[in-house]
Backbone as JSON Lines, residues from 0, in Angstrom:
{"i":0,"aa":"X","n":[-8.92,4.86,14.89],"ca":[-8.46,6.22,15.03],"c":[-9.34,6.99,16.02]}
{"i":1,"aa":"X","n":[-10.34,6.34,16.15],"ca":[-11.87,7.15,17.08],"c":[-10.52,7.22,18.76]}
{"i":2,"aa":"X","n":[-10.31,6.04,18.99],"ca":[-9.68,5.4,19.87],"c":[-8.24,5.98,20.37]}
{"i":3,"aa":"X","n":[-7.99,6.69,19.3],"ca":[-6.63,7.56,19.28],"c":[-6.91,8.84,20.12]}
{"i":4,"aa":"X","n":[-8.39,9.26,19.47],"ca":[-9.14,10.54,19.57],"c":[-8.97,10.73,20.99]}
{"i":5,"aa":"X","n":[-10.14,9.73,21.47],"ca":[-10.63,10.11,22.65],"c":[-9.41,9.67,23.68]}
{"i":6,"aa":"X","n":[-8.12,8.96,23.29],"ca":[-6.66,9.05,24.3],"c":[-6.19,10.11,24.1]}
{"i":7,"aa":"X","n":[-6.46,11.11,23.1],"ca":[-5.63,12.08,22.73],"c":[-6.53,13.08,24.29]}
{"i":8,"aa":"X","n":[-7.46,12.78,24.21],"ca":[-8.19,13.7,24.69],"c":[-8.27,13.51,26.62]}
{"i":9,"aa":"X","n":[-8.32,12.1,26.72],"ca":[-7.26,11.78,28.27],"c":[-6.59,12.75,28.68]}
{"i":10,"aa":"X","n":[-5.19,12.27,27.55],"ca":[-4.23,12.57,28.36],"c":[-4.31,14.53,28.24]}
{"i":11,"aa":"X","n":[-4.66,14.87,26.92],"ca":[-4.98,16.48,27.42],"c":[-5.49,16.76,28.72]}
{"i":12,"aa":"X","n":[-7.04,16.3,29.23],"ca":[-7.11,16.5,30.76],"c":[-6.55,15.76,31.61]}
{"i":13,"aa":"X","n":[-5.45,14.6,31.37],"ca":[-4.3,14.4,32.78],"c":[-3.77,15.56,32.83]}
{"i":14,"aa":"X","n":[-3.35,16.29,31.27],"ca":[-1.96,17.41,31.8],"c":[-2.79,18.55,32.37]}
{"i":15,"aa":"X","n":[-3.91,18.76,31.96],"ca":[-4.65,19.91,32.77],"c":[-4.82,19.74,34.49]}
{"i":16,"aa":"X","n":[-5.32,18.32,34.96],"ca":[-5.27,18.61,35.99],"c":[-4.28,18.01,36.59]}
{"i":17,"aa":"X","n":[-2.83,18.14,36.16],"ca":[-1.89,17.81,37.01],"c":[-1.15,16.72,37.22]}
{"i":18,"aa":"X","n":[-2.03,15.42,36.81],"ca":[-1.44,14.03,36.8],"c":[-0.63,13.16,35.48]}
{"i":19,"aa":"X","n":[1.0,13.37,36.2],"ca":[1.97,13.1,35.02],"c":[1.51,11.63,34.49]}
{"i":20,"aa":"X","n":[1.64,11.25,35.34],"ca":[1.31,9.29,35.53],"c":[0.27,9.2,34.62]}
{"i":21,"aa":"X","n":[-1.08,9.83,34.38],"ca":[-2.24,9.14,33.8],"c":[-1.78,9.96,32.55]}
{"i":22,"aa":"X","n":[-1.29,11.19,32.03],"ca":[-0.59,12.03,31.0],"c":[0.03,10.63,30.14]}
{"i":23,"aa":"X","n":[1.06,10.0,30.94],"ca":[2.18,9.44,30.33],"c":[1.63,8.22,29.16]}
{"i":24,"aa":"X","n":[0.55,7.65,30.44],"ca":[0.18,5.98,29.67],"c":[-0.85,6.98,28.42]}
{"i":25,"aa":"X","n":[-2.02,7.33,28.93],"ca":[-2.56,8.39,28.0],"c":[-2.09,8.42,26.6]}
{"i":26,"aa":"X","n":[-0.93,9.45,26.73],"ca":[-0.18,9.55,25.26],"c":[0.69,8.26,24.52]}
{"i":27,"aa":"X","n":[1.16,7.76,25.72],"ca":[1.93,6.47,25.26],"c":[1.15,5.32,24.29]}
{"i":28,"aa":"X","n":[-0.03,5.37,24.63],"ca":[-1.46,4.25,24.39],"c":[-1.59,5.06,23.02]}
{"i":29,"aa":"X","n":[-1.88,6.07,23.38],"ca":[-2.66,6.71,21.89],"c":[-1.74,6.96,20.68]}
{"i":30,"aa":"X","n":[-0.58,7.36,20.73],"ca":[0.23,7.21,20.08],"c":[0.84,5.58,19.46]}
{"i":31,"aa":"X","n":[0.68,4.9,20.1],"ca":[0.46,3.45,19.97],"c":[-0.53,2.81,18.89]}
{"i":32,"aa":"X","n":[-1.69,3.35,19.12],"ca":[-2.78,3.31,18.89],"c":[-2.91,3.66,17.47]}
{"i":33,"aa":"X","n":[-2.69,5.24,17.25],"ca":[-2.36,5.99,16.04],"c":[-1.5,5.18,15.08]}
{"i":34,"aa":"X","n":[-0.48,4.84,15.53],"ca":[0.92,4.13,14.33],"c":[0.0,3.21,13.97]}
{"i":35,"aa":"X","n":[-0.3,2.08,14.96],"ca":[-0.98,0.62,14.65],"c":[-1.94,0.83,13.36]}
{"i":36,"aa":"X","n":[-3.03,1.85,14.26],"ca":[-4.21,1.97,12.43],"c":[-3.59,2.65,11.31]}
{"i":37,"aa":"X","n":[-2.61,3.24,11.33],"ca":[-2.29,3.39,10.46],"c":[-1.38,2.89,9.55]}
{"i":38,"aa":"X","n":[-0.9,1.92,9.99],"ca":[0.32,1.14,9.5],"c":[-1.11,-0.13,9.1]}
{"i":39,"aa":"X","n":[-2.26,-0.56,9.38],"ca":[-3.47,-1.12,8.86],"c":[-3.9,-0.23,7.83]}
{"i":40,"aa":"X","n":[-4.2,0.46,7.89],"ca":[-4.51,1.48,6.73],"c":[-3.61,0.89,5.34]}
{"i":41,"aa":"X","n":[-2.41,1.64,5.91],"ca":[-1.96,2.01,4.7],"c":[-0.95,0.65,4.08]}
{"i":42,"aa":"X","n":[-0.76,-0.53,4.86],"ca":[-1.28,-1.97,4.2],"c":[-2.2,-2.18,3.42]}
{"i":43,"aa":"X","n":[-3.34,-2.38,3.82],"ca":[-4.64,-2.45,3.16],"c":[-4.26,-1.42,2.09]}
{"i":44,"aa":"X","n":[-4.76,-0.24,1.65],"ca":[-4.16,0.05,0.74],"c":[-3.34,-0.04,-0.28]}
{"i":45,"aa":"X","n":[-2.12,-0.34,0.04],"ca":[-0.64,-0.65,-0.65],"c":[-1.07,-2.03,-0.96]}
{"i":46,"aa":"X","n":[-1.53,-3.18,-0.72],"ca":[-2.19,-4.47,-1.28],"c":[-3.54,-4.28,-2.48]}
{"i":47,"aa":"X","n":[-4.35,-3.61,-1.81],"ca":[-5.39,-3.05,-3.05],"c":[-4.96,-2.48,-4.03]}
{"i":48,"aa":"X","n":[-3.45,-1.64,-4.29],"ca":[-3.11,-0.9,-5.47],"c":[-2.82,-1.91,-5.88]}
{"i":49,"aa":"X","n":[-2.2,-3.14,-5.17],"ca":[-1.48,-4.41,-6.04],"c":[-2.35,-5.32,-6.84]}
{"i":50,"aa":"X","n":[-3.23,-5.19,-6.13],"ca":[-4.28,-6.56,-6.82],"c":[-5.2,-5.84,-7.42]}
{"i":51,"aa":"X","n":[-4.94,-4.09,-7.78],"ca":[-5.51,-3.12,-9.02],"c":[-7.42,-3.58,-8.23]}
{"i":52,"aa":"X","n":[-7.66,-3.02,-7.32],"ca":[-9.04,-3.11,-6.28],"c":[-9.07,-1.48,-7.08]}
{"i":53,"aa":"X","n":[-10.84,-1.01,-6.99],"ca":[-11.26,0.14,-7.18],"c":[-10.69,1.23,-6.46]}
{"i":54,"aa":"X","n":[-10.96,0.42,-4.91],"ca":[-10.88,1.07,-3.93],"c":[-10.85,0.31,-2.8]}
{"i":55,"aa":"X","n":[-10.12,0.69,-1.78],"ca":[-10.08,-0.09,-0.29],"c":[-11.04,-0.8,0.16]}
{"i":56,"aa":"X","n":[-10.41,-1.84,0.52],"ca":[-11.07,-2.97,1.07],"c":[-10.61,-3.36,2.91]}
{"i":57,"aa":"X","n":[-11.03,-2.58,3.22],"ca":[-10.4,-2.96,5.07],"c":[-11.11,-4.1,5.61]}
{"i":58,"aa":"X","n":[-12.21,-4.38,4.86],"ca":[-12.98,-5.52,5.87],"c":[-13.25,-7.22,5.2]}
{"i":59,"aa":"X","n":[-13.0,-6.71,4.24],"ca":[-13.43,-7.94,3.36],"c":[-12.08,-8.5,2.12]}
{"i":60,"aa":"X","n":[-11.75,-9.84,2.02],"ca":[-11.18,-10.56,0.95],"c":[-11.66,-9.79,-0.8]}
{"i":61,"aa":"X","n":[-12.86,-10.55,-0.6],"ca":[-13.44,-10.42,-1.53],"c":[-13.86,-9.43,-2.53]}
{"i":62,"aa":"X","n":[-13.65,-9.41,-3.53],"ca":[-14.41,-8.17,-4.42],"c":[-14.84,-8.38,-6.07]}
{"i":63,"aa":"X","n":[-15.84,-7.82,-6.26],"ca":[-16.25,-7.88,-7.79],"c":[-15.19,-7.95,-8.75]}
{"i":64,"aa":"X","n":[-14.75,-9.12,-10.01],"ca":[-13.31,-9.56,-10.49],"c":[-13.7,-8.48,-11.51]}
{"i":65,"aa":"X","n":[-12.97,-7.98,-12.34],"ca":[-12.88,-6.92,-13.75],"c":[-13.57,-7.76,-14.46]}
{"i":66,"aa":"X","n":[-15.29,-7.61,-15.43],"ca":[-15.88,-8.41,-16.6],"c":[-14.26,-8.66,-17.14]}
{"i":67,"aa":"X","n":[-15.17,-9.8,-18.18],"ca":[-14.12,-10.4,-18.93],"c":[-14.01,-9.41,-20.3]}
{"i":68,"aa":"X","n":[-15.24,-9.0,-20.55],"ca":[-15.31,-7.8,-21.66],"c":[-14.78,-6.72,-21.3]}
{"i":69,"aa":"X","n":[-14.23,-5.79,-20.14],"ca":[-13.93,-4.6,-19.77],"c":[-12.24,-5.26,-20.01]}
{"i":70,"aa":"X","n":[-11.72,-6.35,-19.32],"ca":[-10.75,-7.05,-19.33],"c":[-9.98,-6.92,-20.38]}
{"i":71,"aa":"X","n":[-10.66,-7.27,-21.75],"ca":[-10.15,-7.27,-23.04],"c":[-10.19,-6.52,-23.36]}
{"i":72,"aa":"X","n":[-10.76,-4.72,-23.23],"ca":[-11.02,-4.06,-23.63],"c":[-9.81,-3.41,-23.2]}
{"i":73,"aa":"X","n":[-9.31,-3.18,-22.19],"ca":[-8.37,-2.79,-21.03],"c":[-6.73,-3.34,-22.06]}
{"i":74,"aa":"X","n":[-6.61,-4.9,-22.15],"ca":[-5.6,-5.02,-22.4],"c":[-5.48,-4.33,-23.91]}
{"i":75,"aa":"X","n":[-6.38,-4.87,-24.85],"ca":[-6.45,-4.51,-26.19],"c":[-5.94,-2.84,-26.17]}
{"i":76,"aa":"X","n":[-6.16,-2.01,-25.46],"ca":[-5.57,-0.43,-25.45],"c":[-4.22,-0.8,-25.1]}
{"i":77,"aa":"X","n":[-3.84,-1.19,-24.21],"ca":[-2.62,-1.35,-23.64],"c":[-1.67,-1.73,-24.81]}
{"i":78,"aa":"X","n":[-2.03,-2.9,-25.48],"ca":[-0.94,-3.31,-26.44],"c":[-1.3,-2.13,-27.52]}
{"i":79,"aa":"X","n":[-2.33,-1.58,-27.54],"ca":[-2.27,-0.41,-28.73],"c":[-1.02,0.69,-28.69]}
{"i":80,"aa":"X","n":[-0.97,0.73,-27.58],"ca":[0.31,1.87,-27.15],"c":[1.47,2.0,-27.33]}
């Protein structure tokens, strides 16, 4: 998104000083740019709600599994309900 930033910020000074051409790719790139991480984002995400993660994981597989005691503790409420 840094990467979005500083295209966002291009093509603002193409349109300031005049040049449609470097404007065009500019916004075209960054807008590009923008969808892509965010359509990564919010993958990552939407997979971590699935596999019940604390919290996002963008860089790594791996993560600490639920104890086996919190585990049972977890389901045991559940069927209480």
């Amino acid at each position: 998104m840094m990467i979005a930033v500083a295209l966002l910020a291009m093509a603002l000074a193409a349109a300031a000083g005049d040049r449609s051409d470097l404007l065009l790719i500019s916004a075209g790139v960054c807008a590009a740019v923008a969808i892509f991480g965010l359509l990564v984002f919010e993958s990552t995400n939407r997979r971590d709600r699935t596999d019940h993660h604390e919290r996002p994981h963008l860089l790594d597989d791996s993560y600490v599994p639920t104890p086996v005691w919190k585990r049972r503790a977890r389901d045991a409420d559940e069927k209480g309900r």
